[in-house]
PDBQT receptor file of N, H, CA, C and O in Angstrom, charges set to zero:
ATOM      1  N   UNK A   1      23.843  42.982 145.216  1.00  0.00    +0.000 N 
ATOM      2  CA  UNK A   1      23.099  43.681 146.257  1.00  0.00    +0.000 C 
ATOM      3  C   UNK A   1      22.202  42.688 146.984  1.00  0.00    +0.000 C 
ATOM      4  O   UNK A   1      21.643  41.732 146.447  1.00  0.00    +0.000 OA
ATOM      5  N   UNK A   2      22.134  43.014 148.222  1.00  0.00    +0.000 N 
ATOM      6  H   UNK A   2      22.588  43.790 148.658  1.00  0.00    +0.000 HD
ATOM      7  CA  UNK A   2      21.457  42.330 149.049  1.00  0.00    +0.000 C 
ATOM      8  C   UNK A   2      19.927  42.627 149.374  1.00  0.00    +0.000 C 
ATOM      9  O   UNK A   2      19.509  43.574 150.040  1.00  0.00    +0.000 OA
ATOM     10  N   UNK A   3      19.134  41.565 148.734  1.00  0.00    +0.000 N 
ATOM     11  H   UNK A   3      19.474  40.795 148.193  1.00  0.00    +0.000 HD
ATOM     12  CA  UNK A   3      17.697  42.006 148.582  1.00  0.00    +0.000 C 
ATOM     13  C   UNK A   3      16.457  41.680 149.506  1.00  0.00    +0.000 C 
ATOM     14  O   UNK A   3      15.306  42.115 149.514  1.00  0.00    +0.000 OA
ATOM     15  N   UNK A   4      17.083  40.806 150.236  1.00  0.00    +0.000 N 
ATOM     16  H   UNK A   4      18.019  40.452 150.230  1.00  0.00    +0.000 HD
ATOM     17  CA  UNK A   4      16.226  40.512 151.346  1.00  0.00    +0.000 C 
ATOM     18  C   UNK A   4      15.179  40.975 152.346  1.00  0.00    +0.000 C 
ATOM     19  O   UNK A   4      14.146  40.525 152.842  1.00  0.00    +0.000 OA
ATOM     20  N   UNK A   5      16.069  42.309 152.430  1.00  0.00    +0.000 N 
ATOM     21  H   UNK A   5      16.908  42.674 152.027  1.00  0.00    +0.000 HD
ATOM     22  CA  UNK A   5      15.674  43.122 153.486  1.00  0.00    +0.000 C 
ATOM     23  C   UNK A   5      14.180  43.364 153.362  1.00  0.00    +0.000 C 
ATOM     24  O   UNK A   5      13.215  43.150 154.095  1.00  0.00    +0.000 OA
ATOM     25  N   UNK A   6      14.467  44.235 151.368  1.00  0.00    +0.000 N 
ATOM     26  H   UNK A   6      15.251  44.408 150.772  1.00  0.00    +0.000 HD
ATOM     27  CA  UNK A   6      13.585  44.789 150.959  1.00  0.00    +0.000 C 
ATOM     28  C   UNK A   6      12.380  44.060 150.717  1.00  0.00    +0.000 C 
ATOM     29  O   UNK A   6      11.266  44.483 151.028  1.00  0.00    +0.000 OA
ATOM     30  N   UNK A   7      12.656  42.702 150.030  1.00  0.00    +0.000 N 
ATOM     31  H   UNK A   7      13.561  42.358 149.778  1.00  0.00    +0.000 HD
ATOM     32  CA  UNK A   7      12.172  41.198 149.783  1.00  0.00    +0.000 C 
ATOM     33  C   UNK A   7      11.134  41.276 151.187  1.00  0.00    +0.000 C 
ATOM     34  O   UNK A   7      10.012  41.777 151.108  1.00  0.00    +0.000 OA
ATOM     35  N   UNK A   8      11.611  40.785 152.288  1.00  0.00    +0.000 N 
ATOM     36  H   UNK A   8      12.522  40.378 152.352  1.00  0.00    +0.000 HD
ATOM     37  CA  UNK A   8      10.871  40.868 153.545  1.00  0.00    +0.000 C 
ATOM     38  C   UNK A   8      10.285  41.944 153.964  1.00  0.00    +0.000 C 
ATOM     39  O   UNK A   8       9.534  41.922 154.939  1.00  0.00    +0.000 OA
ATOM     40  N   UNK A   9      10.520  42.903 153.362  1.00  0.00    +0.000 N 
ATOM     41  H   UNK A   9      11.130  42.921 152.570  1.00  0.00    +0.000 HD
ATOM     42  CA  UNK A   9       9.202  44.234 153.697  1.00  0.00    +0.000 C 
ATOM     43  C   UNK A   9       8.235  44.080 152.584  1.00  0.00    +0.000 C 
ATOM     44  O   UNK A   9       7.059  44.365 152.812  1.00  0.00    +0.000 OA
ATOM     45  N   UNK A  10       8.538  43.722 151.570  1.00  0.00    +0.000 N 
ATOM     46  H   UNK A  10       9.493  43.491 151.385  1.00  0.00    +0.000 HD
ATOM     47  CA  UNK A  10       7.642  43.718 150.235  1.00  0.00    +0.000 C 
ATOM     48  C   UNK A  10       6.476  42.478 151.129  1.00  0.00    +0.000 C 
ATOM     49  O   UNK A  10       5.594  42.912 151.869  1.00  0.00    +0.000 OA
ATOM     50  N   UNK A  11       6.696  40.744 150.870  1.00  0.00    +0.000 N 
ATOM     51  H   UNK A  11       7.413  40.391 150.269  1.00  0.00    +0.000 HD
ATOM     52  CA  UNK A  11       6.369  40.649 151.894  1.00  0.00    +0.000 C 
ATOM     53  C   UNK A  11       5.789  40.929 152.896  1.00  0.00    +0.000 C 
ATOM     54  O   UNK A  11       4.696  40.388 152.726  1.00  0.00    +0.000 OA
ATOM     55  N   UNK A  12       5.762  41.530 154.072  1.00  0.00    +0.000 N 
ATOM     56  H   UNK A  12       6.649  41.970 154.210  1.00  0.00    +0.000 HD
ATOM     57  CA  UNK A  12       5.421  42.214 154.943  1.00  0.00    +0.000 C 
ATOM     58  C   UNK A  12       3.970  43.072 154.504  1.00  0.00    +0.000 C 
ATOM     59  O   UNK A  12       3.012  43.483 155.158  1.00  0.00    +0.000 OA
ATOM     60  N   UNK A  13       4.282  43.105 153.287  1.00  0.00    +0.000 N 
ATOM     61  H   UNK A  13       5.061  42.771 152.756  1.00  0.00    +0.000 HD
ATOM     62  CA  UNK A  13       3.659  44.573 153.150  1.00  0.00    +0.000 C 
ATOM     63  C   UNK A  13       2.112  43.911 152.375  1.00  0.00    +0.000 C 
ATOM     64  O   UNK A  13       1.035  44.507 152.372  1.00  0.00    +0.000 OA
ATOM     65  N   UNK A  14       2.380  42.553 151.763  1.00  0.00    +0.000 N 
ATOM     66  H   UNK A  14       3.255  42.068 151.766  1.00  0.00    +0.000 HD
ATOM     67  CA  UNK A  14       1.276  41.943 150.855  1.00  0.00    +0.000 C 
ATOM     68  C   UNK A  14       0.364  41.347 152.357  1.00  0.00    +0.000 C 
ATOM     69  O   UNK A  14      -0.759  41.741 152.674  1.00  0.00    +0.000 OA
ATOM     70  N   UNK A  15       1.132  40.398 153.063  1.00  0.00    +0.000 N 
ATOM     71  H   UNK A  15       2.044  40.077 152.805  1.00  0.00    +0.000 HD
ATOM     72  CA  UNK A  15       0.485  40.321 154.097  1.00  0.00    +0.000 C 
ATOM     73  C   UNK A  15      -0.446  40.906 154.631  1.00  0.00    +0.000 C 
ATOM     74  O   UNK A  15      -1.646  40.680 154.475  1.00  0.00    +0.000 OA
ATOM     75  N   UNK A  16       0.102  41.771 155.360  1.00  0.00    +0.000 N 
ATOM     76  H   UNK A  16       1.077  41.955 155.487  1.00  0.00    +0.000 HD
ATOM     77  CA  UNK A  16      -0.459  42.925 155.992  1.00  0.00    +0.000 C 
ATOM     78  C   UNK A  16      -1.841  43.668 155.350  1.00  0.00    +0.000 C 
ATOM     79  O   UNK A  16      -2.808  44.209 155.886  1.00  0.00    +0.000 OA
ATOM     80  N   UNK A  17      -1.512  43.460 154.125  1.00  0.00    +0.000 N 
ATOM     81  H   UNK A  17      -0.727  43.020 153.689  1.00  0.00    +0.000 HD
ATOM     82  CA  UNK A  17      -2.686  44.561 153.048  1.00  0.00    +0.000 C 
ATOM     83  C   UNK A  17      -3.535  43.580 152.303  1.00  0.00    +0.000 C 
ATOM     84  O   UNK A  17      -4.577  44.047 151.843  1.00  0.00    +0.000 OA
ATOM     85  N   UNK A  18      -3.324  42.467 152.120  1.00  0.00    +0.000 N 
ATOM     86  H   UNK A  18      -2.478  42.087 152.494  1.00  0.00    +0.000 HD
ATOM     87  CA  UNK A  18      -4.189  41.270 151.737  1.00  0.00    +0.000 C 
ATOM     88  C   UNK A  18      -4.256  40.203 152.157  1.00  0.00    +0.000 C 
ATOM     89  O   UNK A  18      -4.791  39.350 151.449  1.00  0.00    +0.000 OA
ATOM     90  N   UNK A  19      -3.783  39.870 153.356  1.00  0.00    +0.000 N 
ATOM     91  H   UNK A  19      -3.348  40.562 153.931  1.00  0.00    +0.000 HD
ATOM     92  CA  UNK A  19      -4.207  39.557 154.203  1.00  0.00    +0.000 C 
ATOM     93  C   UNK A  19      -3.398  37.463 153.323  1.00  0.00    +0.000 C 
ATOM     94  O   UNK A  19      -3.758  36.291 153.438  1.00  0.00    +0.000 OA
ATOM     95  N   UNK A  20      -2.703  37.913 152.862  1.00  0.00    +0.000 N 
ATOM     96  H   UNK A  20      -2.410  38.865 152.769  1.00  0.00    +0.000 HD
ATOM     97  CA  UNK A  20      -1.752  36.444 151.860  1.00  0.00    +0.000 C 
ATOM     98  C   UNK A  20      -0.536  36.102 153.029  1.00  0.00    +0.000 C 
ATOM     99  O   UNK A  20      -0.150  36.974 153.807  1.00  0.00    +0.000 OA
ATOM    100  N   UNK A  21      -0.133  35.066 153.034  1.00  0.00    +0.000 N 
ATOM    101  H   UNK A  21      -0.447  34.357 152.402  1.00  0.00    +0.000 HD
ATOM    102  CA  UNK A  21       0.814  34.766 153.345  1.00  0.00    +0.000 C 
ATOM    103  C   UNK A  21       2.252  34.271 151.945  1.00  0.00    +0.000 C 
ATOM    104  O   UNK A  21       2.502  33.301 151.229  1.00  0.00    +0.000 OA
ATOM    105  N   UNK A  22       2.670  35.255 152.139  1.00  0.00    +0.000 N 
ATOM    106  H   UNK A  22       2.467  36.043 152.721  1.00  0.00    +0.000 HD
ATOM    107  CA  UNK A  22       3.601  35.021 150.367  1.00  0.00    +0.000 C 
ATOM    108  C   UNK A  22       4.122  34.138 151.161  1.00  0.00    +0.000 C 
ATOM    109  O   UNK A  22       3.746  33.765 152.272  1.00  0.00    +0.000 OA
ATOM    110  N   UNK A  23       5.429  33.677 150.231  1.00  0.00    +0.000 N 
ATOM    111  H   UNK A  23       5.735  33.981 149.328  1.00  0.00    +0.000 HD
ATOM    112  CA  UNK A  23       6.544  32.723 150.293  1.00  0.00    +0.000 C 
ATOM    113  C   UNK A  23       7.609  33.312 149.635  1.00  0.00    +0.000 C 
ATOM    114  O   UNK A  23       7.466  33.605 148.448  1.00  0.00    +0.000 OA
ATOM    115  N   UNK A  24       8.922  33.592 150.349  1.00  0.00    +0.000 N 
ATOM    116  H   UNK A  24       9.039  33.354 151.313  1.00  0.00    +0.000 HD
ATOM    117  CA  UNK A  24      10.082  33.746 149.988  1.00  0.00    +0.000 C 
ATOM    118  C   UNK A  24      11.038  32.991 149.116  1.00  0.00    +0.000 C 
ATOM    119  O   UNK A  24      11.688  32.448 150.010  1.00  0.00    +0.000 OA
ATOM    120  N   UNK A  25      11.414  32.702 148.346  1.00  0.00    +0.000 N 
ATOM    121  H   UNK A  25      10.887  33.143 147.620  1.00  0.00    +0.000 HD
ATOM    122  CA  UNK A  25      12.326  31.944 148.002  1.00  0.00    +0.000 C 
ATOM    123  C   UNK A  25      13.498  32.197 147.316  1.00  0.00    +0.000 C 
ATOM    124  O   UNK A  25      13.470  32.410 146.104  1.00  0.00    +0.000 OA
ATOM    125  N   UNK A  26      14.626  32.200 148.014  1.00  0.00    +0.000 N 
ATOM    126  H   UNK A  26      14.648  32.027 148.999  1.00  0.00    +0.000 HD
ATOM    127  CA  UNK A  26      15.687  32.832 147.641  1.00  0.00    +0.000 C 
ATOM    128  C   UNK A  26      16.722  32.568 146.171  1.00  0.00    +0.000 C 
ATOM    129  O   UNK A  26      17.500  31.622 146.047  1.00  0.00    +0.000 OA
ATOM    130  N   UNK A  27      16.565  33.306 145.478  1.00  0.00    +0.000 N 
ATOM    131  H   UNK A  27      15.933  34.075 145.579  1.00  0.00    +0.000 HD
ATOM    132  CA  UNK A  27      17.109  32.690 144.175  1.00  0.00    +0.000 C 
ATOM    133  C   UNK A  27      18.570  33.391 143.900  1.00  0.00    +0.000 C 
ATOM    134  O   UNK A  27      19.129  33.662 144.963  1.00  0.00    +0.000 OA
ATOM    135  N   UNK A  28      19.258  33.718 142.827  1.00  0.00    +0.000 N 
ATOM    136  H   UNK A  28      18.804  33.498 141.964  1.00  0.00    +0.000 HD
ATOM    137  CA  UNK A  28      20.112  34.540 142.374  1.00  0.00    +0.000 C 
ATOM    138  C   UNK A  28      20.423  35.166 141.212  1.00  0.00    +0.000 C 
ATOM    139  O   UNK A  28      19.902  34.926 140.123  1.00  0.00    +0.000 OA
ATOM    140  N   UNK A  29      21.134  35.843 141.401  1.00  0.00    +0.000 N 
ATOM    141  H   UNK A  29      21.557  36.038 142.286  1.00  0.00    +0.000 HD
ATOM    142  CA  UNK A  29      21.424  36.677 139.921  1.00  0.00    +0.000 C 
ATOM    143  C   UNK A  29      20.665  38.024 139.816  1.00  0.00    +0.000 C 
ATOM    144  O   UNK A  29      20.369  38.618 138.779  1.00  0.00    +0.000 OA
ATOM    145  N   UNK A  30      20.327  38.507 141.504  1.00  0.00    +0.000 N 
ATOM    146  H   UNK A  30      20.567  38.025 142.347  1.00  0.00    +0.000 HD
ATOM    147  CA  UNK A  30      18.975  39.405 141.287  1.00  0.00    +0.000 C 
ATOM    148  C   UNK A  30      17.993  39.231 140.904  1.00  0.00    +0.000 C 
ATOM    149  O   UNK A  30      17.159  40.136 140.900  1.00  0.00    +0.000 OA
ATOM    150  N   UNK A  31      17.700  37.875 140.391  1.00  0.00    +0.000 N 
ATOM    151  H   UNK A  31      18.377  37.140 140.393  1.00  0.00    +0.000 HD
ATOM    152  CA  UNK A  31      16.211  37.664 139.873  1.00  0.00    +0.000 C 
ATOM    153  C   UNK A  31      14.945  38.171 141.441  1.00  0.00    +0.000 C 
ATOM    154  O   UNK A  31      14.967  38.117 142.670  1.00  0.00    +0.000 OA
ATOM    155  N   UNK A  32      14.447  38.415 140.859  1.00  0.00    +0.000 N 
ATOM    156  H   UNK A  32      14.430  38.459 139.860  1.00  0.00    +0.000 HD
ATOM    157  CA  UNK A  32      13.198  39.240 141.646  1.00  0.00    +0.000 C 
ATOM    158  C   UNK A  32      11.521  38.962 141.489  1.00  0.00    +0.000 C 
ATOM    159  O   UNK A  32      10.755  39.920 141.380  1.00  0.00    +0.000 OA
ATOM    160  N   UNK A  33      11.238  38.152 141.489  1.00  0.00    +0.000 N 
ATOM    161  H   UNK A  33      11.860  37.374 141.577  1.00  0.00    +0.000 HD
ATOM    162  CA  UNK A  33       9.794  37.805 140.456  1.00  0.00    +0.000 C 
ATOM    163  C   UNK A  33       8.217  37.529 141.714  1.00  0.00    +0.000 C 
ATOM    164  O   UNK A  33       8.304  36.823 142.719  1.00  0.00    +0.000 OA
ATOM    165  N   UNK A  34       7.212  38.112 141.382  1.00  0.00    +0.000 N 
ATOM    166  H   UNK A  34       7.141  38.685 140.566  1.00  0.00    +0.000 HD
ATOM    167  CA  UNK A  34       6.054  37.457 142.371  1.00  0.00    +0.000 C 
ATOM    168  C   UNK A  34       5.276  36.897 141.599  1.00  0.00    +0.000 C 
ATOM    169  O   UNK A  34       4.911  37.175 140.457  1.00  0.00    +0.000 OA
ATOM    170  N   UNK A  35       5.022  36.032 142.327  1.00  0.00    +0.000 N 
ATOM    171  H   UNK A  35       5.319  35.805 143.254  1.00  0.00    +0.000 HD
ATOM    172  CA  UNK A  35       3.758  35.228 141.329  1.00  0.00    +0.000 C 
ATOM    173  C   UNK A  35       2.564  35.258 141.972  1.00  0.00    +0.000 C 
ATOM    174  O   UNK A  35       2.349  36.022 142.912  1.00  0.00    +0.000 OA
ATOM    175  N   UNK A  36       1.726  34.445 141.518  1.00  0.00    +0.000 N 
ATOM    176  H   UNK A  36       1.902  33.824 140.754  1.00  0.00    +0.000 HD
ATOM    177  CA  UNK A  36       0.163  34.380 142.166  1.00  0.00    +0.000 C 
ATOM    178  C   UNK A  36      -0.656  33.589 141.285  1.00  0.00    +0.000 C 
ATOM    179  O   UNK A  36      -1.220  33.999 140.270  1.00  0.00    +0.000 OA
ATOM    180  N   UNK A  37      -0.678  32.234 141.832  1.00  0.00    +0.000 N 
ATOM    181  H   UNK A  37      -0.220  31.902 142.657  1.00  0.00    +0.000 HD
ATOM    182  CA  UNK A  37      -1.262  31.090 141.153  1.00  0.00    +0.000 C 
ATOM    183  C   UNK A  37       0.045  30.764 139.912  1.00  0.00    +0.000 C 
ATOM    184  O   UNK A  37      -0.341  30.317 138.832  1.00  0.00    +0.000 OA
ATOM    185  N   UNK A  38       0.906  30.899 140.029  1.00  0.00    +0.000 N 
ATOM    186  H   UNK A  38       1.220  31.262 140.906  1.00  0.00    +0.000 HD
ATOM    187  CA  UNK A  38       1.687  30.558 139.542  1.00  0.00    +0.000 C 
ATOM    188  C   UNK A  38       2.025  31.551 137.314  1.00  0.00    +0.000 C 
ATOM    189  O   UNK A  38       2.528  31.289 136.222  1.00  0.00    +0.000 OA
ATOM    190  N   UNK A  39       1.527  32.276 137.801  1.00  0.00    +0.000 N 
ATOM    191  H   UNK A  39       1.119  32.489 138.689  1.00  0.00    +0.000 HD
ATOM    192  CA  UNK A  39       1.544  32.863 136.412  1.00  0.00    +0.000 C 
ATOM    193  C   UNK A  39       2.621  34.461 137.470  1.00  0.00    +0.000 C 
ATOM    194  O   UNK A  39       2.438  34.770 138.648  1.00  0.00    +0.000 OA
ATOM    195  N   UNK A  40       3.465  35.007 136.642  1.00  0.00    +0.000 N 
ATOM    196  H   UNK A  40       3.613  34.756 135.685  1.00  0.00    +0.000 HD
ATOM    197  CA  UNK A  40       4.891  36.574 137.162  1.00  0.00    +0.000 C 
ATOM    198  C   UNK A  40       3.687  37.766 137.087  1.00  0.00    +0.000 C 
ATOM    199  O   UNK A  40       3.203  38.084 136.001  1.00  0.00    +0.000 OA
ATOM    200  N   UNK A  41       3.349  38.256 138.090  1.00  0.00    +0.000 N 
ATOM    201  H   UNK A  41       3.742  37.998 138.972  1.00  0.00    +0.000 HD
ATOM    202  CA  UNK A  41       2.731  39.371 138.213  1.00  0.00    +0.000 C 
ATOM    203  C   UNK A  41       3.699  40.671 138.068  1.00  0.00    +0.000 C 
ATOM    204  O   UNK A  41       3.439  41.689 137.427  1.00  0.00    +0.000 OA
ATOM    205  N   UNK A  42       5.109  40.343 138.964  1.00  0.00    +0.000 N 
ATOM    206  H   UNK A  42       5.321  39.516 139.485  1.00  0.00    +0.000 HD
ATOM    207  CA  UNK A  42       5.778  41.330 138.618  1.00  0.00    +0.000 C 
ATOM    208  C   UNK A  42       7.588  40.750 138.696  1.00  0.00    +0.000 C 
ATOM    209  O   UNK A  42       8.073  39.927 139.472  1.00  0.00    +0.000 OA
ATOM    210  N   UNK A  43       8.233  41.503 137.641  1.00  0.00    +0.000 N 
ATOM    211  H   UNK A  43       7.839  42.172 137.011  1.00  0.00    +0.000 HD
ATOM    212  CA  UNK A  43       9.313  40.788 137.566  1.00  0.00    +0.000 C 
ATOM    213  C   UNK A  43      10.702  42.338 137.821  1.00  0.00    +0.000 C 
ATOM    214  O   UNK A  43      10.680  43.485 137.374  1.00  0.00    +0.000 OA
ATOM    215  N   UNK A  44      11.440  41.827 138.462  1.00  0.00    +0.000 N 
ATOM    216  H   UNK A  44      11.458  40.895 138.825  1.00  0.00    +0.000 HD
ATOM    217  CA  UNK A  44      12.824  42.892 138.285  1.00  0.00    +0.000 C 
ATOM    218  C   UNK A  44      12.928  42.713 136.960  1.00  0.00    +0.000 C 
ATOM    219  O   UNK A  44      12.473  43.516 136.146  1.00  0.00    +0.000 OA
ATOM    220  N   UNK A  45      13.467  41.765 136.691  1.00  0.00    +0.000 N 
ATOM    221  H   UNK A  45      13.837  41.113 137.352  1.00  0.00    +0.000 HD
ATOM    222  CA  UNK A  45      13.952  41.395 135.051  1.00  0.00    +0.000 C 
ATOM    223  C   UNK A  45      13.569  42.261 134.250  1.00  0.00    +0.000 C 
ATOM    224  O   UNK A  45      14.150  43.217 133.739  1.00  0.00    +0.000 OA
ATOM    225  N   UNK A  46      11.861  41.607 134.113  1.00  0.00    +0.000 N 
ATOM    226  H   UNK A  46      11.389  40.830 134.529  1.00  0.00    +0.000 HD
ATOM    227  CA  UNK A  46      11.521  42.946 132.764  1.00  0.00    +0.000 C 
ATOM    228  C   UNK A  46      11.476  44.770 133.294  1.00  0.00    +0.000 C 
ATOM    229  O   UNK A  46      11.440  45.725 132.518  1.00  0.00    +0.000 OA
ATOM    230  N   UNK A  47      11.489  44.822 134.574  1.00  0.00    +0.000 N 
ATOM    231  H   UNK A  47      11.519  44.046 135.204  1.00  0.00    +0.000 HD
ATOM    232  CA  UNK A  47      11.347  46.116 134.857  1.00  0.00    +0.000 C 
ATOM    233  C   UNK A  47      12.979  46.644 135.384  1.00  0.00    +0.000 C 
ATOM    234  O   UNK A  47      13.171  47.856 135.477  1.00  0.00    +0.000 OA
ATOM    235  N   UNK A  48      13.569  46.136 135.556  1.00  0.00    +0.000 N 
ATOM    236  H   UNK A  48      13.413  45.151 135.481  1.00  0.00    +0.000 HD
ATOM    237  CA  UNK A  48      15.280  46.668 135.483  1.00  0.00    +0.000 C 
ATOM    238  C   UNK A  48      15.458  47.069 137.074  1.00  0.00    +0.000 C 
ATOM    239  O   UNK A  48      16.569  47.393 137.495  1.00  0.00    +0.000 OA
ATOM    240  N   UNK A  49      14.340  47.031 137.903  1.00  0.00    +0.000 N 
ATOM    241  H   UNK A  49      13.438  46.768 137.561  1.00  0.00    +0.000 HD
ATOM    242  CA  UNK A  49      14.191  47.626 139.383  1.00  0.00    +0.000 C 
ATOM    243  C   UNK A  49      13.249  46.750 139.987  1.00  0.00    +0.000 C 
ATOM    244  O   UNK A  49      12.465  45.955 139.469  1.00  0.00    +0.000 OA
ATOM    245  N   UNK A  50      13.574  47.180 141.765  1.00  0.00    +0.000 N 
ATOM    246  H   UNK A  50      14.212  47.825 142.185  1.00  0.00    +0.000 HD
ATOM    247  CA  UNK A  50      12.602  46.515 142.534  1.00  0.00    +0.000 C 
ATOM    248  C   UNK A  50      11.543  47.552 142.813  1.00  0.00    +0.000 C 
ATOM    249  O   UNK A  50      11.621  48.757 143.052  1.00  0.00    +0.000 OA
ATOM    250  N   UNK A  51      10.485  46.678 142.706  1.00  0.00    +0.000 N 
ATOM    251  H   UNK A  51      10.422  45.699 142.512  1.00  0.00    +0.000 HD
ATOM    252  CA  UNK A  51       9.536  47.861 142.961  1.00  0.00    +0.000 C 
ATOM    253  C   UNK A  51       8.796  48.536 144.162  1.00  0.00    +0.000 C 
ATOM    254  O   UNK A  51       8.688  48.150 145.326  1.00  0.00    +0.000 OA
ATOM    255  N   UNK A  52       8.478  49.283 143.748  1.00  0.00    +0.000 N 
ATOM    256  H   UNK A  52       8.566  49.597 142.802  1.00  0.00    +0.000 HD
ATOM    257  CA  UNK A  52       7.964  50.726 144.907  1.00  0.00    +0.000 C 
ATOM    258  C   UNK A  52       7.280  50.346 145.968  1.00  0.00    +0.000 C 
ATOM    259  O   UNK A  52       6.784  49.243 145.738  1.00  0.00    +0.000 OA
ATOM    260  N   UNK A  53       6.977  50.794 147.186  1.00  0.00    +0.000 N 
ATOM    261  H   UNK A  53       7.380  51.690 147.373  1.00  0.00    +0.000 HD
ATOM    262  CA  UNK A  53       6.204  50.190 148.373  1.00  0.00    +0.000 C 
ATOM    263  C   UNK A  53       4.910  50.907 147.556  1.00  0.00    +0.000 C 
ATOM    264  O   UNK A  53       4.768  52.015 147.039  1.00  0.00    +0.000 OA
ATOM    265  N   UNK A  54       3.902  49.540 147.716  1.00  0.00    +0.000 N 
ATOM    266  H   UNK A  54       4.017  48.640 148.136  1.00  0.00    +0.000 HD
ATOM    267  CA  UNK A  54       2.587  49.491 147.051  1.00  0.00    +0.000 C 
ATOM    268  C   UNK A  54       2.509  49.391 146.215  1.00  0.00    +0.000 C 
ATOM    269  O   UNK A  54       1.493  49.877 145.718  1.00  0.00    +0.000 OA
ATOM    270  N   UNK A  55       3.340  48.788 145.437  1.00  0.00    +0.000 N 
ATOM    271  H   UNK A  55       4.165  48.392 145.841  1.00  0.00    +0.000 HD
ATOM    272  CA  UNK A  55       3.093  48.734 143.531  1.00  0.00    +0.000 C 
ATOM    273  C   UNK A  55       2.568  47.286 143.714  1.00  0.00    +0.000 C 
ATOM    274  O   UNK A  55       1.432  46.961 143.369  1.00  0.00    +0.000 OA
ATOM    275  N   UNK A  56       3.479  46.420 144.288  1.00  0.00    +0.000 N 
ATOM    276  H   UNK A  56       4.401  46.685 144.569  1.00  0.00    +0.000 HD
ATOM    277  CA  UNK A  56       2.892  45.048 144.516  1.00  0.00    +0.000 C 
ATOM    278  C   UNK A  56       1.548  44.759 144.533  1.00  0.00    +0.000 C 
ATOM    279  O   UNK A  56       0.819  44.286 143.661  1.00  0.00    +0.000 OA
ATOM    280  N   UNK A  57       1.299  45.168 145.827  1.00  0.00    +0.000 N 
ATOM    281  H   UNK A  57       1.891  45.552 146.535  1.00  0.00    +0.000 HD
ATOM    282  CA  UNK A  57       0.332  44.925 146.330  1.00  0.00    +0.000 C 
ATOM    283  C   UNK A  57      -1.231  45.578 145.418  1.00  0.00    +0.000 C 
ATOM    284  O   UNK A  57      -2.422  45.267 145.447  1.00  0.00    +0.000 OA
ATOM    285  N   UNK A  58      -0.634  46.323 144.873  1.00  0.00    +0.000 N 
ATOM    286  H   UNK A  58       0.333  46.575 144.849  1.00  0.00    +0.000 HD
ATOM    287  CA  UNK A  58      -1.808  47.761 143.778  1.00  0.00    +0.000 C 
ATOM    288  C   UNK A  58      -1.820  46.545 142.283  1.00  0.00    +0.000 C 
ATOM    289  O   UNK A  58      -2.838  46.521 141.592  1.00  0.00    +0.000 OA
ATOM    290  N   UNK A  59      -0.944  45.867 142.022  1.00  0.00    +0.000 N 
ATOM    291  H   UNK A  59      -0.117  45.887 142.583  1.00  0.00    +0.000 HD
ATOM    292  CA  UNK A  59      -1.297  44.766 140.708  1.00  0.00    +0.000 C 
ATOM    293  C   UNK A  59      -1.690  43.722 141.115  1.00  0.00    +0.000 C 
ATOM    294  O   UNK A  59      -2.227  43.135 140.176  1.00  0.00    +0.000 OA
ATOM    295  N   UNK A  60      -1.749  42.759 142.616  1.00  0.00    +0.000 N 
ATOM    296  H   UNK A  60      -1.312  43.236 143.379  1.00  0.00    +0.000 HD
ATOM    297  CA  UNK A  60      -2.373  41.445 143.082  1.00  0.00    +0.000 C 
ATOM    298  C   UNK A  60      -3.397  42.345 143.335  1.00  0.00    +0.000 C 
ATOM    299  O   UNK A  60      -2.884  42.506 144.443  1.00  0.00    +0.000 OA
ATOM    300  N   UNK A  61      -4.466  43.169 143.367  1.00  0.00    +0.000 N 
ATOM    301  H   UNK A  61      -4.883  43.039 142.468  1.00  0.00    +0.000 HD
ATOM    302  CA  UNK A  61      -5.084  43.396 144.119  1.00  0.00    +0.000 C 
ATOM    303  C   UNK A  61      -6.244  42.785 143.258  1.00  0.00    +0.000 C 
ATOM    304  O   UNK A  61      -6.919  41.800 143.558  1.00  0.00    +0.000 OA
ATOM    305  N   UNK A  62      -6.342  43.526 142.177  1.00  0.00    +0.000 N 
ATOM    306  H   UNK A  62      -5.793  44.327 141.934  1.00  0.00    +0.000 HD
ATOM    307  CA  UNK A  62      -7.229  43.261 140.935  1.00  0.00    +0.000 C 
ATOM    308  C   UNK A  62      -7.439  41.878 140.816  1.00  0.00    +0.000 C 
ATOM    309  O   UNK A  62      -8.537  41.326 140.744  1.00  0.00    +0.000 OA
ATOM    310  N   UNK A  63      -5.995  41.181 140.795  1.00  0.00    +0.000 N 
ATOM    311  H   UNK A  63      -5.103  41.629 140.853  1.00  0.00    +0.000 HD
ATOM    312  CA  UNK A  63      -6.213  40.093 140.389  1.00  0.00    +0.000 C 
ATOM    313  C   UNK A  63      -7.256  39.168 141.616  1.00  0.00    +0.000 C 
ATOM    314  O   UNK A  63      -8.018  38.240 141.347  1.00  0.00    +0.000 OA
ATOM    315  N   UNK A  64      -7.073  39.580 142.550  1.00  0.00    +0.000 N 
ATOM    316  H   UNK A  64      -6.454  40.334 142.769  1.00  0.00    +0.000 HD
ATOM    317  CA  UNK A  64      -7.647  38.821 143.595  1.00  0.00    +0.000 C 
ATOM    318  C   UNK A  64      -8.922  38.855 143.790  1.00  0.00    +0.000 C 
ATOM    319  O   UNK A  64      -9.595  37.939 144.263  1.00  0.00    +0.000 OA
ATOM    320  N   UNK A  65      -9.348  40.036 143.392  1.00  0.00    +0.000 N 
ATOM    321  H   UNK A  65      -8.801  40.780 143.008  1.00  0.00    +0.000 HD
ATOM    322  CA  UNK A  65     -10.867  40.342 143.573  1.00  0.00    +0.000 C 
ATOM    323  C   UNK A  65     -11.884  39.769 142.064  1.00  0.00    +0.000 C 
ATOM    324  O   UNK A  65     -13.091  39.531 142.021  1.00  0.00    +0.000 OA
ATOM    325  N   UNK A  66     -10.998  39.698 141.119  1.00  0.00    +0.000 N 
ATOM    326  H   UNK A  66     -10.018  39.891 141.153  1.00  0.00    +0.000 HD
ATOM    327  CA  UNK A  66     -11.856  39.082 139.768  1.00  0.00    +0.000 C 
ATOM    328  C   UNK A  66     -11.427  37.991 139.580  1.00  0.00    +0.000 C 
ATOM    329  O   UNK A  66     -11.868  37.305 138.659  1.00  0.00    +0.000 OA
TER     330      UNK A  66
């Protein structure tokens, strides 16, 4: 499956709401992963799915502010 789309709205969507400029980087195998300072905030892998508009952005949030 082609994840990009969603990838670039997820994206889109951290931007927009925290004001980050992510970075894309296209991998394979479905791997799916965000980081932030370099430690997986959220992974397809362990969660079996991509996740929900605002889930992202609702787990960097915390992290950003503490």
């Amino acid at each position: 499956m082609n994840y990009l789309p969603r990838a670039a709205g997820l994206a889109a969507e951290i931007e927009r709401d925290l004001h980050l400029v992510p970075e894309l980087i296209q991998g394979r195998n479905g791997v799916f992963d965000v980081r932030l300072d370099g430690q997986i905030v959220y992974s397809k892998w362990d969660t079996a799915r991509f996740p929900e508009p605002g889930e992202v952005v609702a787990t960097l949030r915390p992290r950003l502010q503490g």
